[in-house]
C-alpha positions as CSV (number, residue, x, y, z in Angstrom):
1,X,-123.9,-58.7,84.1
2,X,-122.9,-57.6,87.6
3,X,-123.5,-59.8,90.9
4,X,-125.9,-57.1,91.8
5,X,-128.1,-57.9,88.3
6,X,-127.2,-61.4,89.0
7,X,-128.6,-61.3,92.2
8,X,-131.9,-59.3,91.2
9,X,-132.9,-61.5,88.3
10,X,-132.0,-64.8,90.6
11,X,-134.8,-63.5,93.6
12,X,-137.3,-62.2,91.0
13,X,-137.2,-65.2,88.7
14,X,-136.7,-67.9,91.1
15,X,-136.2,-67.1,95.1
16,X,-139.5,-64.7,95.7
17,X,-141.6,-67.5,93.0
18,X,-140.7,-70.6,95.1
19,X,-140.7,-68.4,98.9
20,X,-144.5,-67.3,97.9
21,X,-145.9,-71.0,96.7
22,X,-143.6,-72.2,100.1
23,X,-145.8,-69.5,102.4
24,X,-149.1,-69.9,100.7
25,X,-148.9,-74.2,101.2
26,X,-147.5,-73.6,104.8
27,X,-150.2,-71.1,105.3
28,X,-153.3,-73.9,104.1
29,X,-151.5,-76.4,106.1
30,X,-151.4,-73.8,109.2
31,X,-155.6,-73.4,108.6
32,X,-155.9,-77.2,108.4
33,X,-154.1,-78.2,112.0
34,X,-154.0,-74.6,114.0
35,X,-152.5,-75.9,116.8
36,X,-149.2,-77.1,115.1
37,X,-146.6,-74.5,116.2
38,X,-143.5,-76.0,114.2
39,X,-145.8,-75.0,111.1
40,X,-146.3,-71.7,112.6
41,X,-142.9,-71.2,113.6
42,X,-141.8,-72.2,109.6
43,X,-144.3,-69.9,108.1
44,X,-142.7,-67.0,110.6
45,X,-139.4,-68.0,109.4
46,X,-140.3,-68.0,105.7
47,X,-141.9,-65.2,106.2
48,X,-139.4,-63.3,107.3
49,X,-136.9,-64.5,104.9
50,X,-139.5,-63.0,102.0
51,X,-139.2,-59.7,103.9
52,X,-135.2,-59.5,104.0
53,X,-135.6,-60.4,100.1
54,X,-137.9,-57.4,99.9
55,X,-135.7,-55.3,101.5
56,X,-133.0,-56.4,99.6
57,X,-134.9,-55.6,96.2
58,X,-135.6,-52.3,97.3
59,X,-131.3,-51.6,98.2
60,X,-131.1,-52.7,94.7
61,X,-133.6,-50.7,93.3
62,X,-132.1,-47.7,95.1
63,X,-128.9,-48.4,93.8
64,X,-127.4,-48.9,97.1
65,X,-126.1,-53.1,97.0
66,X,-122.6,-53.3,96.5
67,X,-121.3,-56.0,94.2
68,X,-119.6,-57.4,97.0
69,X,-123.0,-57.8,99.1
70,X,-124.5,-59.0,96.5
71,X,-121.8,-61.6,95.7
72,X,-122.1,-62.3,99.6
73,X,-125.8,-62.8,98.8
74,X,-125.6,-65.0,96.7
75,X,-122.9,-67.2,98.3
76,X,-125.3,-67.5,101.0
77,X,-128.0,-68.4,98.7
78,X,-126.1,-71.0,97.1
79,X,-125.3,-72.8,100.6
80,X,-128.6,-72.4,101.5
81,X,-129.7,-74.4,98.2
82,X,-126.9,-77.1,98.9
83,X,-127.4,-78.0,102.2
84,X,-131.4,-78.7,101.1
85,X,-130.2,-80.7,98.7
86,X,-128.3,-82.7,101.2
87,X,-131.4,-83.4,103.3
């Protein structure tokens, strides 16, 4: 399997399923206390994480990810995943 497959089954099987249950709980919590703008502010930044996933899902789909950006991908992902399990 190549980093680019790698990477494609990891955001389809795992990233986009735990970003969408992330935005739709930040979104009822954003409906529940309006006027909290870290909340807002989160749900911007998650969103907006979901759309560079997207767009990274279409590269792949077009054939255009490297192996090395996908590698670099998912170095990032796995940093991201260690330093939340530090907190």
């Amino acid at each position: 399997m190549t980093k680019v497959e790698e990477l494609e089954k990891l955001l389809k099987e795992d990233i986009m399923v735990e970003l969408e249950e992330s935005i739709e709980d930040l979104v009822s919590k954003v409906k529940k206390n309006k006027n909290n703008q870290d909340l807002k502010e989160e749900l911007k930044y998650l969103r907006d994480v979901q759309k560079y996933f997207d767009d990274v899902l279409v590269d792949i789909d077009k054939k255009i990810l490297t192996n090395e950006d996908a590698d670099e991908i998912m170095d990032a992902l796995l940093d991201m995943k260690s330093e939340n399990q530090e907190v």
